[in-house]
C-alpha positions as CSV (number, residue, x, y, z in Angstrom):
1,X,-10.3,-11.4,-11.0
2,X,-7.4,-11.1,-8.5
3,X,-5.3,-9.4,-10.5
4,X,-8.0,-6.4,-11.4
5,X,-8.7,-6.9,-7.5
6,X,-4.6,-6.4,-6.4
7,X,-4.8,-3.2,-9.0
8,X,-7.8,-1.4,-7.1
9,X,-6.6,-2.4,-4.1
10,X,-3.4,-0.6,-4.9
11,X,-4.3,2.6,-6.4
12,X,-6.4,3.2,-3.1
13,X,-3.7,2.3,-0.8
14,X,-1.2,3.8,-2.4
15,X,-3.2,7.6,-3.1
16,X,-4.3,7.5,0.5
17,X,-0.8,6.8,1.4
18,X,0.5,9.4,-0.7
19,X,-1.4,11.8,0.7
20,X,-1.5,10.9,4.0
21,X,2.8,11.4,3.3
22,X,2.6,14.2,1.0
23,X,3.9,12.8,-1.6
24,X,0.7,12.8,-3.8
25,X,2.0,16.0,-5.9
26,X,4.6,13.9,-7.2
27,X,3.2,10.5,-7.7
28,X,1.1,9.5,-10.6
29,X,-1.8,7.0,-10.9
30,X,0.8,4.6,-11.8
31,X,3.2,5.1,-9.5
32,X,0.0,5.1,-6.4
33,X,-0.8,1.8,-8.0
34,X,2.8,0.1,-7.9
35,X,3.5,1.6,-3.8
36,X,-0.4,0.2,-3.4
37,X,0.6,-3.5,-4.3
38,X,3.9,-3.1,-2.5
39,X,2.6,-1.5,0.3
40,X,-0.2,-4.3,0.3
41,X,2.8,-6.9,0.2
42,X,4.9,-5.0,3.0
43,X,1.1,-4.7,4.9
44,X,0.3,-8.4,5.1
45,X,4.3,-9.0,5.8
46,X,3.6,-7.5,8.9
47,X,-0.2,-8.1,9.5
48,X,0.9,-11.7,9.5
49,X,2.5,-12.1,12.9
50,X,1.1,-8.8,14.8
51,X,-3.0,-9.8,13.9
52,X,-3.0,-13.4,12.7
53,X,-3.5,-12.6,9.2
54,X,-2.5,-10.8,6.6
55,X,-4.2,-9.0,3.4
56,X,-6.8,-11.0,1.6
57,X,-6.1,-11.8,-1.7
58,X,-9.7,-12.8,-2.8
59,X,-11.4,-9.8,-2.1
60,X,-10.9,-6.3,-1.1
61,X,-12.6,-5.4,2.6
62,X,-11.6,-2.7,5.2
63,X,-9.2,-4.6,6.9
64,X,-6.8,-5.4,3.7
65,X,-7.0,-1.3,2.8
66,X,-6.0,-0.8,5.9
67,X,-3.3,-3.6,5.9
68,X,-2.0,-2.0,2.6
69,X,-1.9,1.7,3.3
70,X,0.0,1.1,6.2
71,X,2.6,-1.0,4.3
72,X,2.6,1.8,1.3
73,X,3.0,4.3,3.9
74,X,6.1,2.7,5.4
75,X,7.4,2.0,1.9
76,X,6.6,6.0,1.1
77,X,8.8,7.2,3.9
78,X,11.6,4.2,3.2
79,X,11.9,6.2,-0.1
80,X,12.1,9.4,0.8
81,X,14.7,8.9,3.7
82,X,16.4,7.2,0.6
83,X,16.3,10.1,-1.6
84,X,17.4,12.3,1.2
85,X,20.6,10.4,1.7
């Protein structure tokens, strides 16, 4: 059940984060879901030390979306400063 869990987390963190960057256009489904479970991993990287925790991995609640969106949002404009270069 985590892994269907980890794959709805990341298709909604990683569409929100699209278009929250603009970058929704280009992405598909697949691609929001990958940046999702990154972001999610980059989120709870970072959650970790600044809250006390980081994303859960048992269950999807408000605070692990948010957790993940922010980390597919930095991962979103990691790649495009990337491509740019």
């Amino acid at each position: 059940m985590g892994l269907i869990l980890w794959i709805i987390l990341g298709a909604i963190a990683g569409w929100i984060a699209s278009m929250i960057v603009g970058s929704n256009a280009r992405q598909g489904w697949l691609e929001n879901i990958v940046v999702g479970i990154v972001g999610a991993f980059i989120g709870g990287i970072i959650g970790g030390p600044l809250f006390g925790r980081g994303v859960d991995l048992g269950t999807i609640n408000l605070y692990s979306i948010i957790l993940a969106i922010v980390g597919a949002i930095i991962l979103l404009l990691i790649l495009r400063a990337i491509r740019r270069a």
